[in-house]
C-alpha positions in Angstrom: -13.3 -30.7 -10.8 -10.8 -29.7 -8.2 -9.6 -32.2 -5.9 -7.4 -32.0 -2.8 -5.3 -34.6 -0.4 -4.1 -34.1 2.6 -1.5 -36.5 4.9 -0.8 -35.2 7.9 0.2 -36.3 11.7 1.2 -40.4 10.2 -2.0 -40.8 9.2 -2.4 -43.2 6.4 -5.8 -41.9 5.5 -6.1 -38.1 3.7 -8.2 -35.4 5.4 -11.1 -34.3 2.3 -11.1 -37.5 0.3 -10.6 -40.9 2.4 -7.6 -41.4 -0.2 -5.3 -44.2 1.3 -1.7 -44.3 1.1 0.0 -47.6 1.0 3.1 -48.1 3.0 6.1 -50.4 2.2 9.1 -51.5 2.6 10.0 -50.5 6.1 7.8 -47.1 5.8 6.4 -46.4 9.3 4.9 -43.6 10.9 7.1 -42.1 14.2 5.6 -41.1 17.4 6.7 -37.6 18.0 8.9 -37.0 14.8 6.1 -34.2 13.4 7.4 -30.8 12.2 4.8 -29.8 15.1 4.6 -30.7 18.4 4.3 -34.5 19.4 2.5 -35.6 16.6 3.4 -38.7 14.6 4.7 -38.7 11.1 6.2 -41.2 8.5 9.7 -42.1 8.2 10.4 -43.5 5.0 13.9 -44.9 4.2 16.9 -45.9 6.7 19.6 -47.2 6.0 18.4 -50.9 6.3 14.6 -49.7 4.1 16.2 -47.8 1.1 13.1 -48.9 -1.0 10.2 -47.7 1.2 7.7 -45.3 -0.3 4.1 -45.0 0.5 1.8 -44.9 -2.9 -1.4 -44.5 -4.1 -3.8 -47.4 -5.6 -2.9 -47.9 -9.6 -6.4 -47.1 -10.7 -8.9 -44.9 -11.6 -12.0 -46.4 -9.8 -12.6 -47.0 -6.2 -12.5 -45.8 -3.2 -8.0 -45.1 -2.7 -7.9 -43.8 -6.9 -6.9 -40.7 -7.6 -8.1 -38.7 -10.8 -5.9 -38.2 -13.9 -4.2 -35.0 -14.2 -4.8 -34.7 -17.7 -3.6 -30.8 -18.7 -5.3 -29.9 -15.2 -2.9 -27.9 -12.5 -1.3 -29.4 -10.0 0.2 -28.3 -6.6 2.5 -30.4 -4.0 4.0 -29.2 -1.0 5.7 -31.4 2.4 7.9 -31.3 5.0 11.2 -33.2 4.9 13.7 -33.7 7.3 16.9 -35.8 5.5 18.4 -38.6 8.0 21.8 -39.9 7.5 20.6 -42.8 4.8 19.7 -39.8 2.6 23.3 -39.6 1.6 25.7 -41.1 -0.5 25.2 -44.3 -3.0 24.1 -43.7 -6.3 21.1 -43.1 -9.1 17.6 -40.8 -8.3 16.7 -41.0 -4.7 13.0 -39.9 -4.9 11.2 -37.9 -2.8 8.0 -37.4 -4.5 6.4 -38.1 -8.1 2.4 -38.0 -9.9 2.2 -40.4 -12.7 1.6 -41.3 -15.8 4.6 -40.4 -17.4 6.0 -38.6 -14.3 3.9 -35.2 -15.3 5.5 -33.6 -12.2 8.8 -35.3 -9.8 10.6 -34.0 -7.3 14.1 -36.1 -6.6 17.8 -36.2 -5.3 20.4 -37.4 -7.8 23.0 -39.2 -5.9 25.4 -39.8 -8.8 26.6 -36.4 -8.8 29.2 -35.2 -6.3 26.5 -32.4 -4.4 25.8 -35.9 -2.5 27.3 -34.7 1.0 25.3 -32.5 3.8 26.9 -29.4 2.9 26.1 -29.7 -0.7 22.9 -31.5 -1.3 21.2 -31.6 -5.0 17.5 -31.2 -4.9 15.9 -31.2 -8.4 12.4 -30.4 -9.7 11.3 -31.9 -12.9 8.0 -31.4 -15.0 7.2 -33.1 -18.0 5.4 -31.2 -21.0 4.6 -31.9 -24.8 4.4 -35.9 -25.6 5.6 -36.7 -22.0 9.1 -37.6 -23.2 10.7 -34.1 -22.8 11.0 -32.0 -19.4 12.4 -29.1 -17.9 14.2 -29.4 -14.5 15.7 -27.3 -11.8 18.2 -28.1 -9.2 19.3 -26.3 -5.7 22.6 -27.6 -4.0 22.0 -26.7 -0.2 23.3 -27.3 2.9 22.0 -29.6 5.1 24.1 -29.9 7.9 22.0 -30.8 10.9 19.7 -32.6 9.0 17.0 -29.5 9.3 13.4 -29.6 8.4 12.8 -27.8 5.0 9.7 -27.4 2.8 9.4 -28.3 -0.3 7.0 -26.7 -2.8 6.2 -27.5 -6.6 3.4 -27.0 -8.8 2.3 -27.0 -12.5 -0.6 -24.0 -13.3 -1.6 -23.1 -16.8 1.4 -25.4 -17.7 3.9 -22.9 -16.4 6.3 -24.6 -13.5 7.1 -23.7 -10.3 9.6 -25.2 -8.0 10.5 -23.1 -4.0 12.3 -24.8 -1.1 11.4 -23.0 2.1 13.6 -23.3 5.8 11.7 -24.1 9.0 11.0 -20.3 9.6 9.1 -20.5 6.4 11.7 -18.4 4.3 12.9 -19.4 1.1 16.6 -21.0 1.6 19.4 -19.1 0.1 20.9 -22.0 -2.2 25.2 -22.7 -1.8 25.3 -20.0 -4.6 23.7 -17.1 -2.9 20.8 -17.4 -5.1 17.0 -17.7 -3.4 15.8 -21.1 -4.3 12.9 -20.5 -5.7 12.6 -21.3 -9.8 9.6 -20.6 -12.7 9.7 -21.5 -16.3 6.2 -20.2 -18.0 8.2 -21.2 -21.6 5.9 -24.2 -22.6 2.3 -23.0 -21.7 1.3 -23.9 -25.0 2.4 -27.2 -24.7 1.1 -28.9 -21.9 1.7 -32.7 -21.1 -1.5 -34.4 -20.4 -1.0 -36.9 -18.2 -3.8 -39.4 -18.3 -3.5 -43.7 -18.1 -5.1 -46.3 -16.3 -2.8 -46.4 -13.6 -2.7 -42.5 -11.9 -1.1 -43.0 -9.1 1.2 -41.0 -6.5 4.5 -42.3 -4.3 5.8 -40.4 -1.3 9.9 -41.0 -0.7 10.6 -43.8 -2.6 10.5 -45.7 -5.9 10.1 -49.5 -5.2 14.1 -50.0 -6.1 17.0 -50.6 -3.6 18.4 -47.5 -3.3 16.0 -45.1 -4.4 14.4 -43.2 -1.4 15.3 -40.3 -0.1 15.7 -41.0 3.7 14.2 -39.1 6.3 11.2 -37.8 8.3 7.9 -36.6 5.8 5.0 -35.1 7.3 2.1 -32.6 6.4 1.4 -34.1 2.9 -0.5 -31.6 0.8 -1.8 -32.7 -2.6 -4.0 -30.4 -5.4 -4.9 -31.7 -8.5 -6.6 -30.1 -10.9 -6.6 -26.9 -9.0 -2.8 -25.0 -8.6 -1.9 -22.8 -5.6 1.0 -20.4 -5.8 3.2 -20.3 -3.0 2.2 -17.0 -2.3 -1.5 -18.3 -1.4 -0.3 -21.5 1.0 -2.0 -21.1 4.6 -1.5 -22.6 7.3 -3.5 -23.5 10.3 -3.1 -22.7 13.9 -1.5 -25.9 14.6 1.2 -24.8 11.6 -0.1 -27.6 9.2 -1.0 -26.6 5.6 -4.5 -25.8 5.2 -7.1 -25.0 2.0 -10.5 -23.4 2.4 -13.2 -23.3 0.6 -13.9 -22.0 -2.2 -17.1 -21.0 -3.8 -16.3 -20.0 -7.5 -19.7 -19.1 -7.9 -23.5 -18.9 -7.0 -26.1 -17.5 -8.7 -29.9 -17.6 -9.0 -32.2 -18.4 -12.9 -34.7 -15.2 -11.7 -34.4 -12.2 -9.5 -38.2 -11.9 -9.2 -40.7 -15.0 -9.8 -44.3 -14.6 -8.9 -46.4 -16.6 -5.8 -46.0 -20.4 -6.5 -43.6 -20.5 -9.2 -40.1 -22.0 -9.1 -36.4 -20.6 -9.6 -33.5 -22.0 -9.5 -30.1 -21.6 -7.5 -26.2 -23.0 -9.0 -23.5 -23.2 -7.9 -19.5 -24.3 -8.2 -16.9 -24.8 -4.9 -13.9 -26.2 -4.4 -12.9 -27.8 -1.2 -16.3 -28.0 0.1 -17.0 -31.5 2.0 -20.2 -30.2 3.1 -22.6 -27.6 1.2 -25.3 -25.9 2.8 -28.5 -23.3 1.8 -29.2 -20.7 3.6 -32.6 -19.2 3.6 -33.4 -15.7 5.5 -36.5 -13.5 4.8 -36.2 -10.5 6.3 -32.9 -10.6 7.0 -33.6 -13.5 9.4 -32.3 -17.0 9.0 -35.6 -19.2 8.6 -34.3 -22.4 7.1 -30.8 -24.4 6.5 -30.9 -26.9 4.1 -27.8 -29.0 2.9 -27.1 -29.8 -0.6 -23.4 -31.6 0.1 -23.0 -33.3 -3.9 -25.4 -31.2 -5.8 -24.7 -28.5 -7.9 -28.1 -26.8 -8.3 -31.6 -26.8 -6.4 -35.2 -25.8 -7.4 -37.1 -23.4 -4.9 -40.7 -22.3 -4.8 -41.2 -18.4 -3.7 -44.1 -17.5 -2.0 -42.7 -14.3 -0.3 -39.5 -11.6 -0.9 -36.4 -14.4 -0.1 -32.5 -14.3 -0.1 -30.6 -17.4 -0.6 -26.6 -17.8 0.6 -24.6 -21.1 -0.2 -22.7 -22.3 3.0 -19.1 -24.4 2.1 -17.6 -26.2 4.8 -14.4 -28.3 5.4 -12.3 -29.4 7.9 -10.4 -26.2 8.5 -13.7 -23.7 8.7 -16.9 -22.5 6.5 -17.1 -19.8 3.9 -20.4 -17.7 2.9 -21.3 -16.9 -0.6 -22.7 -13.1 -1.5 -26.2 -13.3 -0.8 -28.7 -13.4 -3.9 -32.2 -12.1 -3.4 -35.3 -13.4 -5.5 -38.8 -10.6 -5.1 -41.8 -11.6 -4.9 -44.1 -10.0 -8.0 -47.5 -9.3 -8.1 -47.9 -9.9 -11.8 -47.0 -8.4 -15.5 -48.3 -7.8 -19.0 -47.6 -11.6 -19.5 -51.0 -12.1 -18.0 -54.0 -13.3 -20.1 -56.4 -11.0 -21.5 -59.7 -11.0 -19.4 -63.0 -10.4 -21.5 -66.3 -8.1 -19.8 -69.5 -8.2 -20.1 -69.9 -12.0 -20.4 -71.9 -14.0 -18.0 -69.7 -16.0 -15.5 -67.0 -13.7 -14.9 -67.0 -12.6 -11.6 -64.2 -11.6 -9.0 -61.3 -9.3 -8.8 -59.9 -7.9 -11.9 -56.1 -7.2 -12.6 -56.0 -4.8 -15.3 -52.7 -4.3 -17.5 -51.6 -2.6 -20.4 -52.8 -3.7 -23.0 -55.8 -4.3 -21.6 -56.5 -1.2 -22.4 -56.4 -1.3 -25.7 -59.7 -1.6 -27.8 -59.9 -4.9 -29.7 -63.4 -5.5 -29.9 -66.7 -5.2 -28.5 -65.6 -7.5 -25.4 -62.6 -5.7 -24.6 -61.6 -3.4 -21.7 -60.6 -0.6 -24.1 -64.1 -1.0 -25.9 -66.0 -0.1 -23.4 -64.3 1.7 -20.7 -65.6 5.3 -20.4 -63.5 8.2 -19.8 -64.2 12.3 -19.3 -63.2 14.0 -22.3 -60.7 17.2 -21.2 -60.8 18.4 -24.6 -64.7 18.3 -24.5 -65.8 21.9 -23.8 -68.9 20.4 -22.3 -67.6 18.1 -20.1 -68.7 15.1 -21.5 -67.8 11.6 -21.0 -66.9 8.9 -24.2 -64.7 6.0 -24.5 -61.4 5.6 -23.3 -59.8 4.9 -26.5 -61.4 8.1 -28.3 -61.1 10.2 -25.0 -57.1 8.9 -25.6 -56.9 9.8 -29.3 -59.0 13.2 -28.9 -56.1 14.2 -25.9 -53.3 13.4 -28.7 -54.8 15.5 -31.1 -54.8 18.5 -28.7 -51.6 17.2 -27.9 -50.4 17.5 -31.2 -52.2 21.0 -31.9 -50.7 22.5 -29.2 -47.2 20.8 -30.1 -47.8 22.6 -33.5 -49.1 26.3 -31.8 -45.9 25.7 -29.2 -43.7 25.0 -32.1 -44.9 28.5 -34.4 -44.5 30.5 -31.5 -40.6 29.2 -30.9 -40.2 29.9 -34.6 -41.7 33.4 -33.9 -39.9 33.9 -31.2 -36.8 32.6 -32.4 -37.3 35.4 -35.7 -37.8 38.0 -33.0 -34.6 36.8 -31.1 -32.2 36.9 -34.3 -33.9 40.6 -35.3 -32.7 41.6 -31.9 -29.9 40.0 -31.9 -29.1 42.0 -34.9 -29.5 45.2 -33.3 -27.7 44.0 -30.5 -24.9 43.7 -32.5 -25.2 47.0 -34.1 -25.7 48.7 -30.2 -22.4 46.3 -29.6 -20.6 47.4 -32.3 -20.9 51.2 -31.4 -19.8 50.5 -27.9 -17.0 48.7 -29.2 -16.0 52.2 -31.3 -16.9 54.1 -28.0 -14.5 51.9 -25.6 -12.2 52.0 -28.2 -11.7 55.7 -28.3 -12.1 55.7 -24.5 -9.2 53.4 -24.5 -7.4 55.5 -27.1 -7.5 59.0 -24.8 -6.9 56.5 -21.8 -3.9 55.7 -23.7 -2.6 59.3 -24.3 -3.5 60.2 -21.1 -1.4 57.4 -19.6 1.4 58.4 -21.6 1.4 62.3 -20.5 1.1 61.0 -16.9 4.3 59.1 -17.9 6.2 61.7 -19.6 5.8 63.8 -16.4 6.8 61.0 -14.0 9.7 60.0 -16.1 10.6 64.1 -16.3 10.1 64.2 -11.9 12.3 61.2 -12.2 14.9 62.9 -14.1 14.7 66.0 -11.6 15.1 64.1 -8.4 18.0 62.4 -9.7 19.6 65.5 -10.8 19.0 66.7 -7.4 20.5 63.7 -5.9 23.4 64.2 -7.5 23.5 67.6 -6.2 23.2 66.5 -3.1 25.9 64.2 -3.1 28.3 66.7 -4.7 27.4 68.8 -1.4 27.6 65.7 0.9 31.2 65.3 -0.6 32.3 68.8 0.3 30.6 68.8 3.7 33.0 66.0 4.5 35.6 67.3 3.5 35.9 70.2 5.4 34.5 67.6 8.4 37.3 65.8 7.9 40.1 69.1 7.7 38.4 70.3 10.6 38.6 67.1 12.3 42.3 66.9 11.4 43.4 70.7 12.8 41.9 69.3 16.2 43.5 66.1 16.3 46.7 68.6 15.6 46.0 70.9 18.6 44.8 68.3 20.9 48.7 66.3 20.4 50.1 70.0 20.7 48.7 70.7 24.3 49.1 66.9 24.7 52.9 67.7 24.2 53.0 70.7 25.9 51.1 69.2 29.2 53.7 66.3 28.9 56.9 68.5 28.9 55.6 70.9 32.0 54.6 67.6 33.8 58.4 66.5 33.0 60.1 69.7 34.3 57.4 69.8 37.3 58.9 65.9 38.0 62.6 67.0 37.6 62.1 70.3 40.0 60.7 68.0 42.6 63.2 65.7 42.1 65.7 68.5 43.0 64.1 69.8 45.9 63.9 66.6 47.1 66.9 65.8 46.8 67.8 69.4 48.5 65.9 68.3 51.3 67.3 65.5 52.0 71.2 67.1 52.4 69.6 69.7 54.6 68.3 66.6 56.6 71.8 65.6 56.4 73.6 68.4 57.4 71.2 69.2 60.4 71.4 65.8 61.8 75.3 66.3 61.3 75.5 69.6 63.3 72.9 68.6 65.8 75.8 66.0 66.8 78.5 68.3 66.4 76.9 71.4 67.9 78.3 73.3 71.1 76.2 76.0 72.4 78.4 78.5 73.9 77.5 81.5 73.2 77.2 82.8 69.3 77.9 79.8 66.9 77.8 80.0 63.5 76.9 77.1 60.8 77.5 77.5 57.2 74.8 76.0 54.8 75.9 75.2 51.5 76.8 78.0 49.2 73.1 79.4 50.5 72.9 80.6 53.8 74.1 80.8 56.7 73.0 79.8 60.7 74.2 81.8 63.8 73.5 80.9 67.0 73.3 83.1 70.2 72.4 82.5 73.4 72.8 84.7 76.7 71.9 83.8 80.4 67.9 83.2 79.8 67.3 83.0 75.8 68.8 81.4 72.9 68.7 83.2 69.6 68.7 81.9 65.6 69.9 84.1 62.9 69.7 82.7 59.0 72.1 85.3 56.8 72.7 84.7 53.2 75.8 84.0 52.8 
C-alpha cells in the first residue's frame, strides 16, 4: 500500500497520516523562516545545536510508526536553506536518511575540502543488495548567500535518482557546469529490502555532536512505497509540494444483474483520506455514500444504475470513469416451466429452450403451429411444423444448389466461346494495329521527307538573306562615301565663303578709315579729287548752288 507524509509550515504533525515527528536537540520551528510567505518552519542545527534532528518513532505499531520499505519505492523531496553552522568541522553532516540499513540518505561530508560556501558537497546515497553496498552521487555547489534549494531523491523499481533544484525551481548547474541531476538504473535486479523493527526517519541531524546539517527545512514530502519522478512533483497554489489522488482502479463483478440481485464494486487509490460512491440513475446523482477504509462494496440493482468512486485529500478530489450495471429482464438460465398441470397460473416467460419438445408437459410438446409447407393450410405442432420447414429448407438448398451447378456449366460453356469470340478480336485488333502501324510509318516518312524540304529551303533562304546584305551593306557604304564627299565639299565652300567675308570686311573697314580721314582733311573749293586705294577714284565739284561726286576708276 502506498503511503505518504507530509511536514510543512513547522508543523510537527504530517498532513495524510497524523505521523509525528520528534524534535531534539535544540530543533525548533521559526516564525516566518518558510520558503513561502510568513509561515513557520524548523530550524534544525546552529552553531550551539549541532546534534538536532527531528525523527520518527522506532517502531512498526502505533499511531507515529512508519511502514517498512521493504523492496517498495520510495520518494523524498525538501527545502533547505544552509546557515552559517552548516560549514566547516568534520565527518557526515546529515540532512536526511530512511532506515533500516540506511536504504536511502541524503548528507554533507565535511571531511573533504568542498566544505566552504562556494564549493559545497552534497551527496546522495542508496543502498542495494544485502544492505552493505551503495551507490552514491555528489554535487559541489555554490552556496554563497546561503540560498534556498530543493533537494530531490528517490528509489523506483530499485533504479536511483538524485536532482537538486534552485529556488526558481530549475535544476542547479553544479561548480562543473554539469546539471545536477544523477540516475543509476544498474542494480534493478538487486534491490535492498529494507525491513527491521525499528523503521524510522530523521530530518537534519544524526543524534552525534556535529552531525547536522545547519539550516532552515521546510515543506517535508515523504512517499513510501509509491515513487514519484521529478518530472510528476506538483505543487500547490501556496507553492508547497502536493500529491493527489489516485484511483488505480475501479471496477464492477457484473455489467447487467437482474431485479434484486447483488453486484459488486472494487476498487484500489492511493492518497485518498476519504473515499466516496457515487450513485446516478439517469445521469442524475441520487445517492453519495462513503466507503473511506474499504476496498469493495455489495449493491442491490433494482433499476439501470452507474456507480463512480470519489477520492479525496487535502489538496482536492478526483473521479473515477463511471461503470454502468443494466438492469435485465431475464435469460435462458431460468427454470423450465411445465403446462397443462393444475396449479399453475399467472404470467409465463417463455425462453429458448422452452421450446424444445421434451415430453408430454413441455411447451415444445404441445404448442401448435401453421404448417407453411402444408398445402392445405393446416396447423400441427411446433416441433414438427419446425422440422417439416427444414426439410423444405434443405430441398430447396439442394434445387438452389443444381441450379448454380447448371448455371455454373452454362457459364464455363460460354465462357468458352467467349474466349474463342475474344480470341478473333484479338487477331482483328492485331491486324488493325498492324496497318495502323504501316500507316503511321508512311505518315512519317512524308513528314520526315517535308522536314528535309523546308530545311533545304531554309538554307536557301539564308544563302539569299546573306547576299541581300551584302549588297545592303555595299550600298550602304557608297552612301556613307557620298554623304562625307558633299560633307567635304559643303565644308570647303563654307571656308572660302568665311575668308571672302573676312576680306570684305576687312575692306570695309579701311574705306571707313579713309573716309573718316578725308572727311577731316577735306576742303571743298571747287573740284577736289580723292584717290581710293589702287581702285578708284573720288572728285569733287561744286559751283555756286550744287555740289557734284564723280567715282572714276583709277
Amino acid at each position: 500500500m502506498a503511503n505518504v507524509y507530509h511536514w510543512l509550515t513547522g508543523s510537527q504533525t504530517d498532513l495524510y497520516n497524523g505521523v509525528f515527528l520528534t524534535a531534539s536537540y535544540g530543533a525548533q520551528a521559526v516564525t516566518g523562516s518558510s520558503r513561502y510567505g510568513s509561515d513557520s518552519a524548523w530550524e534544525i542545527g546552529t552553531s550551539t545545536s549541532s546534534r538536532a534532528t527531528l525523527y520518527s518513532g522506532y517502531n512498526v505499531s502505533g499511531p507515529d510508526a512508519l511502514p517498512n520499505l521493504g523492496t517498495g519505492d520510495i520518494t523524498v523531496a525538501f527545502w533547505w536553506q544552509p546557515n552559517n553552522s552548516a560549514y566547516g568541522g568534520s565527518g557526515q553532516r546529515h540532512l536526511f536518511q530512511y532506515s533500516p540499513g540506511a536504504a536511502l540518505e541524503v548528507y554533507h561530508n565535511a571531511s573533504l575540502s568542498s566544505d566552504t560556501q562556494d564549493d559545497y558537497n552534497l551527496y546522495a546515497q542508496f543502498r542495494y543488495g544485502d544492505g552493505t553496498t551503495s551507490k552514491s552521487k555528489a554535487f559541489d555547489i555554490d552556496l554563497t548567500g546561503n540560498p534556498w534549494i530543493k533537494i530531490y531523491a528517490s528509489r523506483i523499481g530499485g533504479a536511483f535518482y538524485y536532482t537538486l533544484f534552485d529556488a526558481t525551481g530549475s535544476v542547479i548547474t553544479d561548480n562543473d557546469g554539469n546539471p545536477a541531476t544523477w540516475s543509476d538504473t544498474t542494480q534493478t535486479g538487486n534491490i535492498y529490502e529494507a525491513s527491521s523493527s525499528t523503521p524510522h526517519i530523521r530530518v537534519g541531524g544524526d543524534f552525534a555532536y556535529g552531525q547536522t546539517a545547519g539550516g532552515i527545512y521546510d515543506d517535508i514530502f515523504l512517499t513510501l512505497n509509491h515513487g514519484i519522478g521529478t518530472g510528476s512533483l506538483e505543487t500547490d497554489s501556496d507553492g508547497y509540494a502536493k500529491i493527489d489522488p489516485v484511483i488505480n482502479s475501479f471496477s464492477t463483478s457484473a455489467a447487467s444483474a437482474t431485479n434484486g440481485s447483488s453486484v459488486t464494486l472494487s476498487w484500489d487509490t492511493d492518497f485518498g483520506t476519504t473515499l466516496q460512491l457515487l450513485k446516478y440513475v439517469g445521469g442524475l446523482l441520487t445517492n453519495t455514500e462513503t466507503v473511506t477504509g474499504q476496498v469493495s462494496k455489495s449493491v442491490t440493482i433494482s433499476e439501470t444504475v452507474s456507480y463512480k468512486l470519489r477520492a479525496t485529500n487535502v489538496y482536492g478530489s478526483v473521479d473515477s470513469e463511471s461503470v454502468e450495471i443494466t438492469l435485465s429482464n431475464g435469460g435462458n438460465s431460468m427454470p423450465v416451466q411445465p403446462v397443462g398441470a393444475l396449479g399453475v397460473s399467472g404470467s409465463l416467460v417463455i425462453q429458448k429452450n422452452h421450446l424444445e419438445d421434451t415430453g408430454a408437459n413441455s411447451i415444445g410438446h404441445v404448442l401448435m403451429a401453421k404448417d407453411p409447407t402444408d398445402a392445405l393450410g393446416g396447423y400441427d405442432a411446433l416441433n414438427d411444423v419446425l422440422e417439416n420447414v427444414e426439410t423444405a429448407f434443405n430441398n430447396a438448398d439442394a434445387s438452389i444448389t443444381t441450379r448454380l451447378s447448371t448455371e455454373e456449366s452454362n457459364r464455363a460453356v460460354g465462357d468458352a466461346s467467349l474466349a474463342v469470340i475474344d480470341g478473333s478480336l484479338e487477331t482483328r485488333i492485331s491486324s488493325e494495329e498492324s496497318l495502323a502501324v504501316a500507316q503511321f510509318t508512311s505518315v512519317d516518312a512524308r513528314v520526315s521527307a517535308d522536314e528535309s524540304n523546308l530545311t533545304a529551303a531554309a538554307a536557301s533562304l539564308a544563302v539569299i538573306d546573306g547576299s541581300l546584305e551584302t549588297r545592303i551593306s555595299s550600298e550602304e557604304s557608297l552612301a556613307v562615301a557620298q554623304f562625307t564627299s558633299v560633307d567635304n565639299r559643303v565644308s570647303a565652300d563654307e571656308s572660302t565663303l568665311v575668308a571672302e567675308v573676312a576680306s570684305l570686311e576687312t575692306v570695309d573697314s579701311g574705306l571707313d578709315s579713309r573716309l573718316s580721314a578725308m572727311e577731316s582733311d577735306f576742303v571743298w573749293d571747287g573740284v577736289d579729287t580723292v584717290t581710293i586705294g589702287n581702285h578708284a577714284k573720288i572728285i569733287f565739284i561744286e559751283d555756286s548752288t550744287d555740289m557734284y561726286l564723280m567715282v572714276k576708276q583709277a
